[in-house]
C-alpha positions as a LaTeX table, in Angstrom:
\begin{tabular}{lrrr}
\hline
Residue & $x$ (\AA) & $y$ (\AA) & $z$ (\AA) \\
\hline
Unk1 & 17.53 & $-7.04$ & $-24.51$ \\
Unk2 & 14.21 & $-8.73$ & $-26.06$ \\
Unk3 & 11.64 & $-6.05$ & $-24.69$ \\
Unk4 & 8.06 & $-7.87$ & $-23.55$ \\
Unk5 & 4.61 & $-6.68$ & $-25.01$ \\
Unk6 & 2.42 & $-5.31$ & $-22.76$ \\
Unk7 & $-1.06$ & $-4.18$ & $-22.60$ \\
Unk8 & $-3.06$ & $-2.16$ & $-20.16$ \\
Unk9 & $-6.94$ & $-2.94$ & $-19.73$ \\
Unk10 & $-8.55$ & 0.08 & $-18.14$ \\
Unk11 & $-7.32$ & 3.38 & $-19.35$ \\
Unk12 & $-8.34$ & 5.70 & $-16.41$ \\
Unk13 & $-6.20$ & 6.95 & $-13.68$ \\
Unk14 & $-4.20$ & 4.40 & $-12.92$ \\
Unk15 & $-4.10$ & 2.49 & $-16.30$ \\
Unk16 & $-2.80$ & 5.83 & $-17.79$ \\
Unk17 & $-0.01$ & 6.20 & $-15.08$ \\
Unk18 & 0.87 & 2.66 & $-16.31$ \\
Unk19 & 0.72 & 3.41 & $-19.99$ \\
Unk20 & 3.29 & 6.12 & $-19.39$ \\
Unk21 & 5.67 & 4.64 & $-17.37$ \\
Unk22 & 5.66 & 1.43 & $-19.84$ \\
Unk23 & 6.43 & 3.49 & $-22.44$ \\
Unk24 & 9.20 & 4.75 & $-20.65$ \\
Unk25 & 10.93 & 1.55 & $-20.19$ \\
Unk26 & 13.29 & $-0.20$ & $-22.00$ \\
Unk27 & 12.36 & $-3.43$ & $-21.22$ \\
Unk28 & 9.07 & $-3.44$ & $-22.50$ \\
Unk29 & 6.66 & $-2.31$ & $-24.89$ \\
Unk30 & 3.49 & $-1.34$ & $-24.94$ \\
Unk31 & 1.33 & $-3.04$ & $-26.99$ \\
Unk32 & $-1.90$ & $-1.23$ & $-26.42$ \\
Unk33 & $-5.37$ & $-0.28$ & $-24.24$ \\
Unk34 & $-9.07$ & $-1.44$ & $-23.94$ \\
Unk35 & $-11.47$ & 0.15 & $-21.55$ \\
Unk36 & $-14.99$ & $-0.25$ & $-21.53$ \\
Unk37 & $-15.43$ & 3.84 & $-21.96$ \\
Unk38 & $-15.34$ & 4.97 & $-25.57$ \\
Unk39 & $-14.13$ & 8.46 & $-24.42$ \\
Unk40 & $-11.20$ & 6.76 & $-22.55$ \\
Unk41 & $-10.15$ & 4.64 & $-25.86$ \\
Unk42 & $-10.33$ & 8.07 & $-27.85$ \\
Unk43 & $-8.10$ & 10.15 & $-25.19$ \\
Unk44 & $-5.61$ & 7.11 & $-26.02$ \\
Unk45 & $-5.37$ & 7.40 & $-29.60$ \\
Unk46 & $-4.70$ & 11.12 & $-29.31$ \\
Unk47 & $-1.80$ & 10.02 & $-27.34$ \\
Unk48 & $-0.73$ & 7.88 & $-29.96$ \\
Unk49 & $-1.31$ & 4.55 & $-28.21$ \\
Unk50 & $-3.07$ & 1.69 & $-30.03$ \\
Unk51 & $-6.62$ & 0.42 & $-29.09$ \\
Unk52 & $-8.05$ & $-3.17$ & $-29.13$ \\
Unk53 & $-11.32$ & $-3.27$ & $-30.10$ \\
Unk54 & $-12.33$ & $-5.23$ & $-26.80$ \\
Unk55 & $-11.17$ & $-7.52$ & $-23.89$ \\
Unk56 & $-11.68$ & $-10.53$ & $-26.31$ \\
Unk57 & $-9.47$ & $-8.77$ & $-29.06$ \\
Unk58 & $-6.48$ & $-7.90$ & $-26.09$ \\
Unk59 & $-6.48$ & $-12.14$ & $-24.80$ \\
Unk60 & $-6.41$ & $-13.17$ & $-28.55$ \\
Unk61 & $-3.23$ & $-10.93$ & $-29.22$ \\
Unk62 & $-0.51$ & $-13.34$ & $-29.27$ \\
Unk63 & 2.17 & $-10.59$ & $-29.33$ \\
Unk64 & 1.06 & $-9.86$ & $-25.75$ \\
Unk65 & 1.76 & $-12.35$ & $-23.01$ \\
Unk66 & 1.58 & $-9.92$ & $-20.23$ \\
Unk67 & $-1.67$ & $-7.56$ & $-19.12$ \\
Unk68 & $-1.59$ & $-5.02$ & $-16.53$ \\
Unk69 & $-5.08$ & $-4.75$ & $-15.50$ \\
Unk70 & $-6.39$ & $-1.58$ & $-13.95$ \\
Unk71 & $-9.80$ & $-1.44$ & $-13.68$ \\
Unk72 & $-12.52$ & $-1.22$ & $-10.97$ \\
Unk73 & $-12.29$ & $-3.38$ & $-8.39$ \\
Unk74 & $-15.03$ & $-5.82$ & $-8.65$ \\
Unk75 & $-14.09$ & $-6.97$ & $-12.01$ \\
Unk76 & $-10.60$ & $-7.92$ & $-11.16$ \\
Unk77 & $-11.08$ & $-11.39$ & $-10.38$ \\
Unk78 & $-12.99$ & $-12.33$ & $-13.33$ \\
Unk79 & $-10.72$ & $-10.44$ & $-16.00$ \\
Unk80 & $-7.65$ & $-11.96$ & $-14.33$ \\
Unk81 & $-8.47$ & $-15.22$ & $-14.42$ \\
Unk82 & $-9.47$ & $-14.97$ & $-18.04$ \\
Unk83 & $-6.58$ & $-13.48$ & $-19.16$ \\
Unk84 & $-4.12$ & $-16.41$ & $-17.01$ \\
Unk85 & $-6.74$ & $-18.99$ & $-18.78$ \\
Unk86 & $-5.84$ & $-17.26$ & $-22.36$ \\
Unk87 & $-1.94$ & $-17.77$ & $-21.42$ \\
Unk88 & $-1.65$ & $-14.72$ & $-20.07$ \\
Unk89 & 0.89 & $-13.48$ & $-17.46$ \\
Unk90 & $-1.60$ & $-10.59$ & $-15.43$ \\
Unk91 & $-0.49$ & $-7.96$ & $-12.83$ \\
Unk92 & $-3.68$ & $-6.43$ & $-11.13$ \\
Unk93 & $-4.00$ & $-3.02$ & $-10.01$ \\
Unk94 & $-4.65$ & $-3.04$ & $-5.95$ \\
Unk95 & $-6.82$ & $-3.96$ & $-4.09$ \\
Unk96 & $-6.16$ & $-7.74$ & $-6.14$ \\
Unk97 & $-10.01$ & $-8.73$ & $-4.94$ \\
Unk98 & $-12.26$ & $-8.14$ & $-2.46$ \\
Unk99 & $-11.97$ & $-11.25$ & $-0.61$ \\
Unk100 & $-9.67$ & $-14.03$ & 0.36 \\
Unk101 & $-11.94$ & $-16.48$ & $-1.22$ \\
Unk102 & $-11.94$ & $-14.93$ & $-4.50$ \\
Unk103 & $-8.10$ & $-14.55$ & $-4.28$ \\
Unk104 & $-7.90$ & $-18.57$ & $-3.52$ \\
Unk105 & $-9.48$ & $-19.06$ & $-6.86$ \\
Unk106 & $-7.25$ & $-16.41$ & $-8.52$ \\
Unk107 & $-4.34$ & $-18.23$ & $-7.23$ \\
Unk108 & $-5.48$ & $-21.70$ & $-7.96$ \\
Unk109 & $-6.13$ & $-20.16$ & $-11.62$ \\
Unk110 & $-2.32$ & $-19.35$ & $-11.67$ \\
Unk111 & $-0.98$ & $-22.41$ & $-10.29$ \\
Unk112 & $-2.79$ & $-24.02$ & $-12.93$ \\
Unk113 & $-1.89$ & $-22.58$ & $-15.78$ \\
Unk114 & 1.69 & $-21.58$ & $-14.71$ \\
Unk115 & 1.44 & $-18.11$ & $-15.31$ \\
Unk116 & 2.77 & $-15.39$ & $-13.10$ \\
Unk117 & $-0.17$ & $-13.52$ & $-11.37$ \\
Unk118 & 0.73 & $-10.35$ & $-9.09$ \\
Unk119 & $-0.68$ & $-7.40$ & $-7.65$ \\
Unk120 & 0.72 & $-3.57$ & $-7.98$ \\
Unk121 & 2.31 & $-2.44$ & $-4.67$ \\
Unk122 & 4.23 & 0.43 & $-5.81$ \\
Unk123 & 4.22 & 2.18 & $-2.19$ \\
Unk124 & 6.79 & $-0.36$ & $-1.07$ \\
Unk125 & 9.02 & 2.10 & $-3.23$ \\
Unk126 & 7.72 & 5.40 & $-1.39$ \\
Unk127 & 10.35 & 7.10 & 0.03 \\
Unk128 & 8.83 & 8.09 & 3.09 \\
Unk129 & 7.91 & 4.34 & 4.07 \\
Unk130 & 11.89 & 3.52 & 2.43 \\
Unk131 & 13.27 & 6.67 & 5.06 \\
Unk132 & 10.94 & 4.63 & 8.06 \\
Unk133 & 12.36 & 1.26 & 7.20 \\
Unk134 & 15.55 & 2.34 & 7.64 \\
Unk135 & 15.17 & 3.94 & 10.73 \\
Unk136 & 13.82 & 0.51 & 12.16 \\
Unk137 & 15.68 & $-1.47$ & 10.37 \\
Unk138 & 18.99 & $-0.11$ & 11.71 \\
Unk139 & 17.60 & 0.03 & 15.27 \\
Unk140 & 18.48 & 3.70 & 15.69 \\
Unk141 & 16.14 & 4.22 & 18.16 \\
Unk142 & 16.46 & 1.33 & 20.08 \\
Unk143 & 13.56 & $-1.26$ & 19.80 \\
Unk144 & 10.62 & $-0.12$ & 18.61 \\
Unk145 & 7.57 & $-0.18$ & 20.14 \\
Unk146 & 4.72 & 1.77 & 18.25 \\
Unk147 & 4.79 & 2.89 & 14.80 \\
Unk148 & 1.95 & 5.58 & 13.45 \\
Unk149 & 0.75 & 5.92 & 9.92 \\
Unk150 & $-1.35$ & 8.17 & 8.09 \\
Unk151 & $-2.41$ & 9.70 & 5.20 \\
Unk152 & $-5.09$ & 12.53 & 5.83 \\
Unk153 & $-7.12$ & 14.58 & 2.99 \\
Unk154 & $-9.89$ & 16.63 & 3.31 \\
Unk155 & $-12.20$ & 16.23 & $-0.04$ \\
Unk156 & $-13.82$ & 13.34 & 1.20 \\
Unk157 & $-14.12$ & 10.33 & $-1.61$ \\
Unk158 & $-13.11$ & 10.89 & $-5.00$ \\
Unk159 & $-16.17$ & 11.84 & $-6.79$ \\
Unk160 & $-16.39$ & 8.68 & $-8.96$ \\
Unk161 & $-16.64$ & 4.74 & $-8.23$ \\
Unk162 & $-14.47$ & 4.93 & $-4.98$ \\
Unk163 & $-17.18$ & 5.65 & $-3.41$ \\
Unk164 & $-19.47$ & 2.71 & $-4.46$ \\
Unk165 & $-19.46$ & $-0.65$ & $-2.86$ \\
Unk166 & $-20.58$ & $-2.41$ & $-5.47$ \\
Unk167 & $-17.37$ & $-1.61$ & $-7.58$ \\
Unk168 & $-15.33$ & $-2.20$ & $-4.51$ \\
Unk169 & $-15.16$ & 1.45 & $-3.34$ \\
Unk170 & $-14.31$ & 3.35 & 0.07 \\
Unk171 & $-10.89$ & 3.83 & 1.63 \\
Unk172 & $-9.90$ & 0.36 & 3.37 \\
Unk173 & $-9.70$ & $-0.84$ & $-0.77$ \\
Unk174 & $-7.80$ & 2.21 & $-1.56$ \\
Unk175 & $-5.49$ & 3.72 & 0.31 \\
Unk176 & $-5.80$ & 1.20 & 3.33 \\
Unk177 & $-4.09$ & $-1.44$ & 1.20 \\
Unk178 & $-1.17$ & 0.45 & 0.52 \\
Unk179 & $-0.52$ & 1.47 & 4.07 \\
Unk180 & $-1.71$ & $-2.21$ & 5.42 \\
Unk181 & 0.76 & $-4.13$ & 2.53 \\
Unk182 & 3.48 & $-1.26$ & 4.20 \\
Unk183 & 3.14 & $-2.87$ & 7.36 \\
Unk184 & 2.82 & $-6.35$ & 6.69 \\
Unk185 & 6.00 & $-5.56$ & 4.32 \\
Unk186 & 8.00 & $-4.35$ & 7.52 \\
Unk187 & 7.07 & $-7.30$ & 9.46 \\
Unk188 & 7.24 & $-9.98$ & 6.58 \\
Unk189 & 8.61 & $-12.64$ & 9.17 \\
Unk190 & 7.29 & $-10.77$ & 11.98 \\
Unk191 & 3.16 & $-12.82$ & 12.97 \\
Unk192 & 0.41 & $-10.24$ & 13.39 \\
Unk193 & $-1.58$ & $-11.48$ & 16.51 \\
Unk194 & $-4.80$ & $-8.97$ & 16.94 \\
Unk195 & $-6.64$ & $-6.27$ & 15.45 \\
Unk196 & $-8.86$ & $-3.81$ & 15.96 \\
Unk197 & $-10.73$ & $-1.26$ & 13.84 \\
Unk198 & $-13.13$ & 1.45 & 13.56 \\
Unk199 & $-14.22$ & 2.44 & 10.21 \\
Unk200 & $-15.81$ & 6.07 & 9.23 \\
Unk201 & $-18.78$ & 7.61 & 6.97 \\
Unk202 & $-18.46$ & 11.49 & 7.87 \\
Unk203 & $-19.06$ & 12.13 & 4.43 \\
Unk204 & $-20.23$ & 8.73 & 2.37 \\
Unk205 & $-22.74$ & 6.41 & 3.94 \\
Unk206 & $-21.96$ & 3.53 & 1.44 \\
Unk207 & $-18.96$ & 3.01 & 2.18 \\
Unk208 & $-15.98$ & 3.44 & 4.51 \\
Unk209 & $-14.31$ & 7.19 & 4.22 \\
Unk210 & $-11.69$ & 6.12 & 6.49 \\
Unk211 & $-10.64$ & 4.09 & 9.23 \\
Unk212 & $-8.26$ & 3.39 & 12.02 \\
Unk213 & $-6.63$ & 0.32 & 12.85 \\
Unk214 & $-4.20$ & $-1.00$ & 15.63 \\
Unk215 & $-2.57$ & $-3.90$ & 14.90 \\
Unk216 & $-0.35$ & $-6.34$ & 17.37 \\
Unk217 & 2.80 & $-7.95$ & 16.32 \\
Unk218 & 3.76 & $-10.94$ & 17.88 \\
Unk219 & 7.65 & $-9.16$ & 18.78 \\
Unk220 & 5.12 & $-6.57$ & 21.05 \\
Unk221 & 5.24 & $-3.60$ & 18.29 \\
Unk222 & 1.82 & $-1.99$ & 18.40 \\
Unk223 & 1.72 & $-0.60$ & 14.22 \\
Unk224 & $-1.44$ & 2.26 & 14.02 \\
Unk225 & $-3.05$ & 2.84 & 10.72 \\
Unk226 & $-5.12$ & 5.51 & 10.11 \\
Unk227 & $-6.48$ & 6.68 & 6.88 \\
Unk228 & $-8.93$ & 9.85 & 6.65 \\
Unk229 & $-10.93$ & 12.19 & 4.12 \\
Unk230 & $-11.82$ & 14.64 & 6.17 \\
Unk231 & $-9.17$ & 15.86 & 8.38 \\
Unk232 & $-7.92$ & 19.55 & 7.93 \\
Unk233 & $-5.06$ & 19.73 & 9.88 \\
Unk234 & $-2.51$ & 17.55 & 9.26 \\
Unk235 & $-0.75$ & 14.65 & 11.54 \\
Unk236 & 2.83 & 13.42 & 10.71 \\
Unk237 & 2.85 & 10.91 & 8.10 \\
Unk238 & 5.25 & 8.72 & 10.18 \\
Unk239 & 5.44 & 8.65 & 14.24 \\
Unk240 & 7.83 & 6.34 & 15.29 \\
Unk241 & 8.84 & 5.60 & 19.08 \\
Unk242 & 11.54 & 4.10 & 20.05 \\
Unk243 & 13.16 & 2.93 & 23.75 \\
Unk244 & 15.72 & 5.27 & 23.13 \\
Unk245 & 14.38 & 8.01 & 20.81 \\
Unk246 & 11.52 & 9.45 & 18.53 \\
Unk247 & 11.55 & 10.10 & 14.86 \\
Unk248 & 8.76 & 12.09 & 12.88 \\
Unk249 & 8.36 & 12.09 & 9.13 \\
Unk250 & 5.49 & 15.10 & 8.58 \\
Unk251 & 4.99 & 14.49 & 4.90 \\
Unk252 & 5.90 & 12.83 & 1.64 \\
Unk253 & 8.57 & 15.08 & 0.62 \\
Unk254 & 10.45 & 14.08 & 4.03 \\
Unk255 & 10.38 & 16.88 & 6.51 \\
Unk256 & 11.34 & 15.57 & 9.61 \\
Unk257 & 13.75 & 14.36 & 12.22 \\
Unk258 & 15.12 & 11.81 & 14.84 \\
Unk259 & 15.47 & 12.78 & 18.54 \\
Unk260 & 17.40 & 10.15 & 20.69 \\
Unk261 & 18.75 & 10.21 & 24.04 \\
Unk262 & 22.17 & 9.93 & 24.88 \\
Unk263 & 22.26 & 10.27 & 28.86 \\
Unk264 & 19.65 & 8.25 & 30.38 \\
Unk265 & 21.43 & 8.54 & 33.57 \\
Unk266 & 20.32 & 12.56 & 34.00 \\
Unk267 & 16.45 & 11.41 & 34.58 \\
Unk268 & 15.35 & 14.31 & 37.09 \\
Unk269 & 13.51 & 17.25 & 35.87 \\
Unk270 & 12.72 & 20.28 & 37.58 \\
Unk271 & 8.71 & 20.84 & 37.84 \\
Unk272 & 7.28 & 22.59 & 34.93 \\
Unk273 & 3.41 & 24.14 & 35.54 \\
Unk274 & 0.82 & 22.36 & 33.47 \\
Unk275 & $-2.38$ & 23.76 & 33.63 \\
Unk276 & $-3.76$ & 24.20 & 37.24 \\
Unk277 & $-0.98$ & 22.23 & 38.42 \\
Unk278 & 2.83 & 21.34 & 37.95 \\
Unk279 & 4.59 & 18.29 & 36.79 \\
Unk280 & 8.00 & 16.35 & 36.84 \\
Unk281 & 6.79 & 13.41 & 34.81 \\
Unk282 & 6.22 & 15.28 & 31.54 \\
Unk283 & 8.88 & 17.81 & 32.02 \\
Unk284 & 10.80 & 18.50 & 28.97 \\
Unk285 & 14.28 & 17.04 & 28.51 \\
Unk286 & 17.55 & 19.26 & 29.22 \\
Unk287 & 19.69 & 19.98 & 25.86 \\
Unk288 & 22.56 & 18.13 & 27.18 \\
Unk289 & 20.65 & 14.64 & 27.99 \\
Unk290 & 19.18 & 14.42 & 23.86 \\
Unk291 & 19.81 & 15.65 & 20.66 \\
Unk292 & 18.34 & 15.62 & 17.01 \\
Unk293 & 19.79 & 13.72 & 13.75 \\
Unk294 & 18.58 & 14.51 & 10.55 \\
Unk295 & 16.22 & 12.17 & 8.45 \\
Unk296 & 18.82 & 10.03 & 6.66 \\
Unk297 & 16.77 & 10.03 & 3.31 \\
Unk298 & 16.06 & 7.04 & 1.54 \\
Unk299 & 14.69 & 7.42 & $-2.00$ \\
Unk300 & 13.12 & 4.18 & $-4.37$ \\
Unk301 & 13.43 & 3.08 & $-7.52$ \\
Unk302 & 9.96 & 2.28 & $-8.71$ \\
Unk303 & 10.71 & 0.61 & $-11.73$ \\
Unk304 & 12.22 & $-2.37$ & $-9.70$ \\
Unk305 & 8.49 & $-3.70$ & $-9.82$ \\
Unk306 & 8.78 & $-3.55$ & $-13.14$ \\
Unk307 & 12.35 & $-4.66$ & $-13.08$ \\
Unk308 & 11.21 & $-7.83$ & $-11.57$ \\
Unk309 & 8.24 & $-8.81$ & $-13.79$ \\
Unk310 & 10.38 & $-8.94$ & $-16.55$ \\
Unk311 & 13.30 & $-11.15$ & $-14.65$ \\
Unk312 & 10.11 & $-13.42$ & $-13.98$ \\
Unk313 & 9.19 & $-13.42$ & $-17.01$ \\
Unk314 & 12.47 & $-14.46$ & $-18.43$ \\
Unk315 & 13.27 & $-17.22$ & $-15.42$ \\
Unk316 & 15.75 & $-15.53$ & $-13.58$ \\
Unk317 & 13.61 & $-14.55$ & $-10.24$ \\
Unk318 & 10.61 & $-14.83$ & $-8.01$ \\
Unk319 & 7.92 & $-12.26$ & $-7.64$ \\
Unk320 & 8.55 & $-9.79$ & $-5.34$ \\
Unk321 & 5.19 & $-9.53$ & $-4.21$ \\
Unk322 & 4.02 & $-13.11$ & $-3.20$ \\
Unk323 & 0.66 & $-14.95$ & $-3.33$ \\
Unk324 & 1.65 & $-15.10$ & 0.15 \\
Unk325 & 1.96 & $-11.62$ & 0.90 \\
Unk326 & $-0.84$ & $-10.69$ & $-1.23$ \\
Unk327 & $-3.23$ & $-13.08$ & 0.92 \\
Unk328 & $-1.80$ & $-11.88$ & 4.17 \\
Unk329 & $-3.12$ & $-8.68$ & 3.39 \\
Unk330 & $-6.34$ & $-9.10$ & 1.90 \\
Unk331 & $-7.27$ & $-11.53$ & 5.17 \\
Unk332 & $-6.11$ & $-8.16$ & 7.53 \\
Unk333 & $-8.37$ & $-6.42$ & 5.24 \\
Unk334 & $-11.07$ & $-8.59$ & 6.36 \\
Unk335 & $-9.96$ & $-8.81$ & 9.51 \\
Unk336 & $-10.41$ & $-4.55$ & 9.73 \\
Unk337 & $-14.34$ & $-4.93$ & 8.57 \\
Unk338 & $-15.05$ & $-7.96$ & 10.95 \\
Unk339 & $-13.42$ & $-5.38$ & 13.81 \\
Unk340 & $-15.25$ & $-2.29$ & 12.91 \\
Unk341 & $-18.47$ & $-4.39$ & 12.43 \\
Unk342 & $-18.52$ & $-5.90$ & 15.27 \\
Unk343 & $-16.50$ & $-3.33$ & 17.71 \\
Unk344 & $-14.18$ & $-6.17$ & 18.91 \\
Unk345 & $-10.07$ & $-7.29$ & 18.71 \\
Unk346 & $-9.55$ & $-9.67$ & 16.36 \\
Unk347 & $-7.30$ & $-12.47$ & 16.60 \\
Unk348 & $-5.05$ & $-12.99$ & 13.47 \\
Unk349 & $-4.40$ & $-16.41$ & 12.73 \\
Unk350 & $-0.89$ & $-16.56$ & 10.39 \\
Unk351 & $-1.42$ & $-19.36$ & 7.06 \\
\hline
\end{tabular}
């Protein structure tokens, strides 16, 4: 097995999680960093990785025909298309750009030149969206007709450039994508019709620090996004209702179950008090009309993103995450500001 050079440009968070894992491969190598920080190239050479001097030294490296870039988010477009116009194959870090007009260009860049151009959508590997998928894929609740999901912290922004729009900052960008390319993944052949939004500043005024979205699938699922920084008490990660049962997925490390009915013919309850009054509509369920089934855990393999590059690379597959998918979700991006700006659903229009 030939392994393929790579190098990473940005060598903070996320281009250091890259680094390591690359090393850790077998199928490629990497070739080296650049970052714009000093400080940043030093911490890599104490980790024994090599430096390029700058961007310009990285594109004329022609040991290297593939660059991870991992940077902040303004400056995607223009180092991607620089590095596809130097020959080289580029994944970018998420969110790929900021709009779907810059992302046409990126594209057109790539169909140009031929070279592979992707983004980095490692959550479709999570095991906690993997354990959900599952559940709906095998219909063990029956058709689904609402899906929750959130991810909660309490910290607010990051103190660093998430928080500033001009480098592409807030929470749509950063954890919104992942949750948004989630359920666009789920309903790959399934048309989004509406959306609507509302987008938070509790604790940032520049930008977003959380929203909520609800968006409408053509098939009638109603999919709820929520992402939040300042939330204390937590809300299952995964809420999933079904005609015939209810699954919960509290957290990442799976902590959950599945509740399903199995006698829908024993319907009548026997009035429980609620408040100043009594009720047979929200009465619980006897014991011998439901019962619970454990989470049946699914757990990913990261390294298939990986996996796939290099088949690209060598002819023998198709990216795994499309231009196509990549512009569906940066256009439901948009479609979550032009909601929350102007407090309004939004009608999705498919490409």
């Amino acid at each position: 097995m030939k392994k393929i050079n790579v190098a990473v440009v940005g060598y903070g968070g996320m281009g250091g999680w890259h680094t390591d894992r690359i090393r850790e491969m077998e199928k490629f190598n990497l070739a080296g960093v650049w970052d714009i920080d000093p400080e940043s190239l030093a911490r890599a050479r104490a980790c024994g990785i090599h430096t390029y001097g700058s961007f310009e030294d990285v594109l004329a490296d022609d040991s290297v025909p593939l660059l991870t870039i991992a940077t902040w988010n303004d400056v995607h477009k223009p180092l991607c298309i620089a590095a596809m116009r130097a020959g080289k194959n580029v994944i970018s870090e998420k969110p790929v750009t900021l709009s779907v007009a810059d992302l046409d260009e990126m594209i057109a860049v790539s169909e140009e030149t031929g070279k592979l151009f992707t983004v980095h959508q490692n959550r479709r590997w999570d095991d906690d969206f993997l354990t959900m998928k599952n559940i709906y894929d095998k219909n063990l609740l029956g058709k689904v007709f609402r899906i929750e999901s959130r991810v909660q912290g309490s910290r607010g922004i990051p103190g660093d450039w998430r928080k500033e729009k001009g480098h592409g900052g807030g929470m749509v960008y950063d954890w919104g994508v992942h949750l948004l390319d989630q359920a666009l993944t789920l309903n790959d052949d399934n048309p989004l019709e509406s959306v609507y939004a509302h987008i938070t500043n509790v604790t940032n005024e520049e930008c977003d620090d959380g929203f909520y979205a609800e968006l409408r699938f053509r098939n009638g699922l109603y999919y709820m996004v929520e992402v939040t920084t300042n939330n204390f008490i937590a809300l299952p990660r995964w809420y999933i209702l079904g005609e015939n049962g209810t699954s919960v997925i509290e957290d990442w490390e799976l902590n959950g179950k599945s509740t399903l009915v199995h006698d829908w013919k024993k319907i009548d309850a026997v009035p429980v008090k609620a408040g100043t009054g009594i009720t047979k509509t929200m009465a619980p369920r006897t014991d011998e009309t439901i019962h619970d089934e454990p989470l049946e855990k699914i757990h990913g393999q990261w390294t298939q993103y990986y996996d796939n590059i290099y088949d690209v690379l060598n002819g023998n597959a198709t990216q795994i995450v499309t231009h196509r998918q990549m512009r569906r979700c940066l256009k439901l991006i948009e479609a979550i500001f032009t909601s929350a700006e102007t407090d309004s659903v939004v009608k999705f229009r498919e490409d």
